[in-house]
N, C-alpha and C positions, 0 to 999 in steps of 0.2 A: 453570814452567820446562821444561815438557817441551817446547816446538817451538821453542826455542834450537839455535841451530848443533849439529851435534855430538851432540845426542841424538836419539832416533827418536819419533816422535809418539806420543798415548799410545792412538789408533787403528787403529794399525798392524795388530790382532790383524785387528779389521772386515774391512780392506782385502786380506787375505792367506784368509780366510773366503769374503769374496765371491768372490774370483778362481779358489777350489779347486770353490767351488758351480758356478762357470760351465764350469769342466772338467770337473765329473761328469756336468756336464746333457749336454755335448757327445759326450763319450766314450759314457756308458751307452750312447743308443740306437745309436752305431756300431759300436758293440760286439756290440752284440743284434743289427741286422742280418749280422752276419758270423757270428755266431755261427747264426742264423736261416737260411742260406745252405746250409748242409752237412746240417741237418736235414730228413727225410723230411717230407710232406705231417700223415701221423698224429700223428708227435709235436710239429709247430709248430700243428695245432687242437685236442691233449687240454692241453699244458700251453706255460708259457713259455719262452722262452731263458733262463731265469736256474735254470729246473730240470734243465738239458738232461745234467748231469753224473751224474744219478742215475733210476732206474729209475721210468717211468710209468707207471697205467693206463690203459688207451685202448681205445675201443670199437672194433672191426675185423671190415670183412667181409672173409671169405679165405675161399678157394675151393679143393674139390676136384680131383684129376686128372681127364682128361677118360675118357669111357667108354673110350676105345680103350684105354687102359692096363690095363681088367682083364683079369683072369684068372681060370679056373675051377678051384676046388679042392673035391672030394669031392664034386660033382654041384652047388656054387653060385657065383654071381661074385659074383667078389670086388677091391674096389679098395683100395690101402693104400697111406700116407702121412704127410706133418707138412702139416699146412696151413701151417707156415711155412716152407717149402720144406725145410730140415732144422732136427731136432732142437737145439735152444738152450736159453739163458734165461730164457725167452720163457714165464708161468707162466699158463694160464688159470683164472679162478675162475670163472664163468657160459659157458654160449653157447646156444645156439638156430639154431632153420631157419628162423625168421622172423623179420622186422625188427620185427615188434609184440610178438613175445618174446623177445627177446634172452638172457632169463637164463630159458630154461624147466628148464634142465638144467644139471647140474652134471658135473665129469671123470668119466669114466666111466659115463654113463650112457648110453643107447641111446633114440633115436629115430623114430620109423616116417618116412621119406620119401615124399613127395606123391605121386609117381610109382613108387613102391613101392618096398619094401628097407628095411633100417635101417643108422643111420650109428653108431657109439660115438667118442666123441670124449677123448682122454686129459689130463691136464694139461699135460702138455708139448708140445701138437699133434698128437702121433700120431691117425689115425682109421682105422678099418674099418669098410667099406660091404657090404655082404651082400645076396642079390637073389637067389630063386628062380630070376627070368628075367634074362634079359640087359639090362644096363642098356644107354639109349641117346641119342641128343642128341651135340653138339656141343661141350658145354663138362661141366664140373662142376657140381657140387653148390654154393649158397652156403651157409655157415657164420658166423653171427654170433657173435664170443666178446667178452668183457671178459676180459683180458688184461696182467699187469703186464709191462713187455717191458724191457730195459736198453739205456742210452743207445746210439745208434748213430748216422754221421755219415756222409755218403757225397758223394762228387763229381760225382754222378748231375747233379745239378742243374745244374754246371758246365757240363759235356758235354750238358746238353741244349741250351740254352741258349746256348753260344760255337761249340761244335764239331760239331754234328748238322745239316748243312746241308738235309737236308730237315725241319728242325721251323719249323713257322710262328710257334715263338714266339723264334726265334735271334734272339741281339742281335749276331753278328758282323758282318753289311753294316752295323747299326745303328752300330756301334762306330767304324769307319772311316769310314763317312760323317759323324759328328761328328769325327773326327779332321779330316777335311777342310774342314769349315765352320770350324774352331776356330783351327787353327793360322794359315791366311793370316787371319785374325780378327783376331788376335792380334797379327800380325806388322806388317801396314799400318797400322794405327791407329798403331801406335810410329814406325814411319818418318817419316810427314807430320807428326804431333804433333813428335816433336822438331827438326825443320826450324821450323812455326811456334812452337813455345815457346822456342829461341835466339832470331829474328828477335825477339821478343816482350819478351824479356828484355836484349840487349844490343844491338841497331839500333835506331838514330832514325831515325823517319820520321813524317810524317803519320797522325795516326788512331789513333796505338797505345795513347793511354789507352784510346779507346773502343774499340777490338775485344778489350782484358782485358775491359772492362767486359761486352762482348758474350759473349764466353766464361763469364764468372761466370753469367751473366744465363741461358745456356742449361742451365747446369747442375739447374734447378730444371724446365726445361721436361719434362713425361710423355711417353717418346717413344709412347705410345699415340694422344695428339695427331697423330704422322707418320704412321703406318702405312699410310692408306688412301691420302692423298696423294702419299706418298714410292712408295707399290704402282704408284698409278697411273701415276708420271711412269716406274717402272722398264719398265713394260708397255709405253709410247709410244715406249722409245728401246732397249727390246727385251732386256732384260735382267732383266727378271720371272720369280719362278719357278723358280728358278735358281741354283745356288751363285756365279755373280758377284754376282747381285742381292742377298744373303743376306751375302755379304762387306761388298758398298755399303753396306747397314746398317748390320751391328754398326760396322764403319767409322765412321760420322756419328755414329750414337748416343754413340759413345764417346768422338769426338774431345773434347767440351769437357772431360770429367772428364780427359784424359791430355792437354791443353794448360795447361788449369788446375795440375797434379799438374810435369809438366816446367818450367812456367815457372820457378814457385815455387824448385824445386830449382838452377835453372838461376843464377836471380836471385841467389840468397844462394853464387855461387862468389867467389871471392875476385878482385876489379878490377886491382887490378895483374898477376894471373896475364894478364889478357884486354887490358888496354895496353899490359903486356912483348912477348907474341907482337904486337898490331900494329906496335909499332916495330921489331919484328926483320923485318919485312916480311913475314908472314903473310897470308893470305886470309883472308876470314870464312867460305869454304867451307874452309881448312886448321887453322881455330881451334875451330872444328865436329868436326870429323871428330878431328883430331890432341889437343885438350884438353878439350871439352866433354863429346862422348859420353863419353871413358871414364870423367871424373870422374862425369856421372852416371849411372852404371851403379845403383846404389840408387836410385835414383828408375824409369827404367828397370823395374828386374826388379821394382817396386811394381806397378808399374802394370799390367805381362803378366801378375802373381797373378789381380790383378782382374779384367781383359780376359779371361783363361782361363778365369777360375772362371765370369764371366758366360758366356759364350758357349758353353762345356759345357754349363751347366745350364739354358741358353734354350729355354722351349717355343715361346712366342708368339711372336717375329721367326721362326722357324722355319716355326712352323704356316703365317705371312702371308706368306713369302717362299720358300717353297720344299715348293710344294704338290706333292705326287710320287702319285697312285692308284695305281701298280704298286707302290710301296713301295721304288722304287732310289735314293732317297736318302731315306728317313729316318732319323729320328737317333736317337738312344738316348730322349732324354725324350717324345718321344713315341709311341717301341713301347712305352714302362712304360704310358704312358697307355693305348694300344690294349690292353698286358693284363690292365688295371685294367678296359677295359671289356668285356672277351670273355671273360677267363678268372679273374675274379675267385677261384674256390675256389682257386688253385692258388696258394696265396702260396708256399711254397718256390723255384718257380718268380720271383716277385717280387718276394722278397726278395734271388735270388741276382741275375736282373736290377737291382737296384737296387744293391746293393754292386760290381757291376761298373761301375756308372755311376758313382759316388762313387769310386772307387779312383784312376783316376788325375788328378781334384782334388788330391787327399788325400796324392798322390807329387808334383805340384807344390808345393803349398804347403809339406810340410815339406822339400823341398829349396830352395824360396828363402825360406822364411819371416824367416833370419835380414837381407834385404834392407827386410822390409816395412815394418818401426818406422822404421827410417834415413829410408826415401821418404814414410812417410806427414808423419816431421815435417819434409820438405823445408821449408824459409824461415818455422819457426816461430820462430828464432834468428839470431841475427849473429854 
């Protein structure tokens, strides 16, 4: 008697189970990327974003002042400092002058340097450098410690990244120039699709079971199958390469799934609303424009979630149609690429590129999300 009217199934628990699991799988790692974003280099490769709230240890090479900073006292030079720029919370248990001994020494002990002098090095970073003769070189001294250090988070990464116009690893030309592929992306595929998904749905003519038919039919086609030929024909009539060409695309590509998506929606509007307006002397361009669109405004803004979220996150049409070697238009997905393949250690660097890439998906979708369910079950009911 449990799936009688009126009661609730006796599965329900399953169903509400699976749905919370599909939300943690989603959330966690978007989480950890944002969370992975604000984190320095050292502490996103000693430990995880899930530890990020409490204090790590992590192996660090930090470095001395440089010699010009000493001074001479009592007849020796002397250099003094925190190797972590200033004194913190920042607790070293081991360190070393060399990366094959890292733990040769412990706080306060003193060490002979290569190039002469000793360094002593304290727990909390403090160090002093001593030298008969005058020390010399260009930089410091390195310093290896193991070091417990507390959580810290900085916007370094932001600013390197969106705001530093001479960092070769900025994603802000990246940013815009997907803004620019994206939006008329977006924008023209809806126009034409709902011209042909009215015509489709409420004009007789010749032909129109077989071009649904035809539409269903493309739906399943890989447009990887187009690309060389669709490149080609774009390069003969000069439009290759190029953010028109790059629109032509996503354009075609897209149109079956959002003719497909509009008809449906289109189809299950209510008949007498569409033979009231023709006998009040109506157009089919004033039944279009004045009753059509606005009813299907949900199906509509289904359709832009998808169209957007695709075309944000397209590497491939991108790569095939808007080849750029100076780098003035390329697009966000693939400078992550290029710094997956040039700067692989620098994940913070990658992580916050990559969260910047996903963010405004992520402000699209839950500002229309409540459109999505409505358009997706366009004409699954009467």
């Amino acid at each position: 008697m449990s799936d009688i009217a009126g009661t609730r199934p006796a599965l329900t628990w399953v169903v509400h189970l699976s749905v919370a699991a599909l939300v943690l799988l989603w959330v966690f790692p978007t989480l950890g990327l944002l969370i992975s974003s604000f984190r320095t280099a050292d502490q996103i490769a000693t430990s995880g974003w899930w530890k990020s709230l409490f204090p790590s240890e992590q192996n660090l090479t930090l470095r001395t002042a440089a010699p010009e900073t000493q001074a001479q006292q009592d007849g020796i030079y002397v250099i003094e400092g925190n190797l972590f720029g200033e004194a913190g919370d920042a607790n070293i248990s081991v360190w070393g002058i060399s990366s094959r001994a890292i733990d040769a020494f412990e706080p306060g002990d003193t060490a002979e340097l290569r190039k002469g002098g000793t360094i002593t090095v304290a727990s909390n970073g403090d160090y002093r450098m001593e030298n008969a003769e005058e020390f010399t070189g260009s930089r410091g001294s390195r310093v290896f410690a193991t070091a417990t250090t507390p959580p810290e988070f900085t916007v370094q990464n932001y600013n390197k990244v969106l705001l530093d116009p001479g960092n070769v690893d900025g994603m802000g030309n990246a940013f815009f120039n997907t803004l620019t592929v994206t939006i008329p992306a977006t924008i023209i595929p809806i126009l034409v699709a709902a011209f042909a998904a009215y015509a489709l749905a409420w004009m007789e003519f010749p032909g129109r079971a077989l071009l649904i038919a035809a539409v269903v039919g493309l739906l399943v086609v890989p447009l990887q199958l187009a690309l060389i030929p669709l490149l080609k024909f774009h390069l003969s009539i000069g439009i290759g390469k190029g953010y028109l060409g790059v629109w032509m695309a996503h354009t075609g590509f897209g149109m079956p799934l959002a003719i497909y998506l509009l008809r449906n929606y289109m189809a299950g509007l209510p008949r007498d609303l569409i033979e009231n307006a023709r006998v009040d002397g109506a157009t089919e361009f004033q039944i279009f424009t004045k009753l059509i669109l606005p009813l299907s405004f949900p199906a509509l803004a289904s359709f832009a979630i998808f169209q957007f979220l695709w075309t944000w996150n397209d590497l491939l049409v991108a790569k095939v149609f808007l080849i750029d070697a100076s780098g003035q238009t390329t697009v966000m997905t693939n400078r992550i690429v290029e710094l997956l393949g040039t700067r692989g250690g620098n994940w913070e660097i990658l992580a916050t590129a990559a969260f910047v890439s996903i963010a405004v998906p992520l402000a699209v979708f839950f500002a229309m999300q409540k459109y999505l369910v409505r358009g997706l079950l366009a004409g699954s009911v009467k």
